[in-house]
C-alpha positions, -999 to +999 in steps of 0.1 A: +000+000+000+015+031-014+000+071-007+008+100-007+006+137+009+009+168-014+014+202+003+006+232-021+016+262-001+020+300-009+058+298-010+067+261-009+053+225-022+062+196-006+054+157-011+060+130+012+057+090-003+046+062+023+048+026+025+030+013+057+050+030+082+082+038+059+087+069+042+100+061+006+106+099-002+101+134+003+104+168-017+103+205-013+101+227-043+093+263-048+058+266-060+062+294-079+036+315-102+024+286-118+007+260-097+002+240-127+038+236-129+050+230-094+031+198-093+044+188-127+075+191-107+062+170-082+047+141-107+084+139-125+102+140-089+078+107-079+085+092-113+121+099-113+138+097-082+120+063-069+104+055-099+068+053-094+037+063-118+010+080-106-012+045-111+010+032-082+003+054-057-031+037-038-044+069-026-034+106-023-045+136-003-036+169-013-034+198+011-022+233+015-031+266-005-033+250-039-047+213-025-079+222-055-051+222-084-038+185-075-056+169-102-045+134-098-055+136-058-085+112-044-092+134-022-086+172-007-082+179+027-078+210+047-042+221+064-058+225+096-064+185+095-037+179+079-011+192+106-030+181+131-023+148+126+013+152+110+024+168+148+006+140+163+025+111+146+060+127+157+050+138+190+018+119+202+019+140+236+012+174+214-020+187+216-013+222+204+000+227+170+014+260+160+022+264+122+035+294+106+034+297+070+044+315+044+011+337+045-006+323+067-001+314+108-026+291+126-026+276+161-043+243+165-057+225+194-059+183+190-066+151+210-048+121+213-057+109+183-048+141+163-073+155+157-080+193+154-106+202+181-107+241+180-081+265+159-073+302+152-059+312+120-043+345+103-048+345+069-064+378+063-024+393+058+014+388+062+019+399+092+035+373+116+041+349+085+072+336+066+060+365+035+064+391+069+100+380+072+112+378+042+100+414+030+121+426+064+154+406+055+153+421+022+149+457+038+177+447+065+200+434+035+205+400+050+191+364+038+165+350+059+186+323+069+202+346+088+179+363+107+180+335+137+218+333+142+219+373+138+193+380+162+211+357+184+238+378+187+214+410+199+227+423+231+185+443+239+157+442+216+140+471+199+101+472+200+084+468+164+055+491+168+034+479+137+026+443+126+017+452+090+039+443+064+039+480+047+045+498+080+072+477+096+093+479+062+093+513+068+097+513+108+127+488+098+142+513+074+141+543+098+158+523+127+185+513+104+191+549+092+189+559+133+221+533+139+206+506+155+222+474+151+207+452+127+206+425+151+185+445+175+161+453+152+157+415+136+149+405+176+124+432+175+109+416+150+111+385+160+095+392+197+068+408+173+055+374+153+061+358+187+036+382+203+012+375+170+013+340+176+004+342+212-026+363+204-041+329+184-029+310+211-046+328+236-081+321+215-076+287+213-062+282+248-026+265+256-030+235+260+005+214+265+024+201+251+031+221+219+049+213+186+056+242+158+055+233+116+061+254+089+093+271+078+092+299+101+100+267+124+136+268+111+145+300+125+150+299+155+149+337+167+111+332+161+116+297+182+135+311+209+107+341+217+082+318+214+098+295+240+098+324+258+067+338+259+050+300+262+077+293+296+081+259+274+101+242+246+086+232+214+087+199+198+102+208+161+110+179+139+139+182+119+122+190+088+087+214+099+076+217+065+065+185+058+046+180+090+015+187+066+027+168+037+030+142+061-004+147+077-018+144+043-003+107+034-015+097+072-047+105+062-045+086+029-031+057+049-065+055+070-085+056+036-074+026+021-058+006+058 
């Protein structure tokens, strides 16, 4: 029994191939303007690097932004679900999932049995998202990589005033030309999706313990004021962005078990 998860997000589309409990592959691509060819990408990488056809995959869930556009999928399931139960497989003692996205951030609240009971979810603009960080590395002149292991080297913090995209830019921009260290600024900002993130977690309710997905789970400025501001550690596997893609061929799995 072969499936499959497919993750169409904003900025990055991943696909994770199971057998029983084995994972035969994985991939992360960049999705691109053209959704139509990202999973292209994704059919040739299936075909090509463990060299399967489409007719021998038993089931496949797509997820994520573009989950509709997945034409060969049997089914389309939401994010929400399908991180739910991605988190839960890796750390069955979760039962809050927070996932930040490229242009979106949700926090989730599950059971034992992964699934999502309640959830709060920013979707409605970048602010506190993977998009929100990128657009302030570029005004800070540094790659996003770097923004964890240079805001680890801030001696204080600077308070980010605004949370929208346009008006930080510009906040960033006029702290820079003040002479404030770049690293104090990027923990600013850091302390600022932190405190975005707290406000969902607050309307779900913190439940422990938690595990983080999504890129922004790879930096781990974000990580460290999180841990912070939740007085615990998270539970980050060592590849968050296929937490959904992951959920998604769970959820196949229990289709056709």
């Amino acid at each position: 029994m072969i499936v499959a998860g497919i993750d169409i997000g904003s900025l990055t589309s991943k696909a994770l191939i199971m057998e029983g409990d084995e994972i035969l592959a994985s991939y992360l691509v960049p999705t691109g303007s053209s959704s139509r060819q990202t999973i292209q990408r994704i059919r040739d990488a299936i075909s090509n690097q463990i060299g399967l056809s489409l007719e021998d995959l038993d089931f496949t869930v797509a997820t994520g932004y573009g989950r509709i556009k997945v034409d060969f999928a049997d089914k389309q399931i939401t994010e929400i679900s399908c991180h739910a139960k991605g988190a839960s497989y890796l750390f069955p003692q979760v039962r809050t999932v927070i996932d930040i996205g490229g242009q979106d951030s949700k926090v989730i609240r599950i059971n034992s049995k992964g699934k999502a009971m309640d959830f709060a979810m920013n979707d409605k603009c970048a602010a506190g998202t993977g998009r929100f960080l990128e657009v302030m590395a570029k005004a800070l002149e540094v790659r996003v990589e770097e923004l964890g292991e240079l805001s680890s080297r801030a001696k204080d913090s600077l308070v980010i005033s605004s949370m929208c995209t346009v008006f930080a830019e510009s906040e960033v921009v006029s702290l820079i030309a003040e002479g404030y260290p770049k690293e104090e600024i990027i923990k600013g900002l850091h302390n600022a999706v932190a405190d975005r993130t707290m406000g969902l977690v607050h309307r779900v309710g913190l439940t422990k313990e938690v595990a983080m997905s999504g890129g922004v789970a790879k930096n781990r400025g974000v990580v460290a004021a999180l841990e912070e501001k939740l007085g615990e550690s998270l539970n980050i596997s060592s590849e968050p962005q296929l937490v959904g893609a992951l959920g998604a061929a769970l959820l196949a799995r229990d289709r056709v078990g």
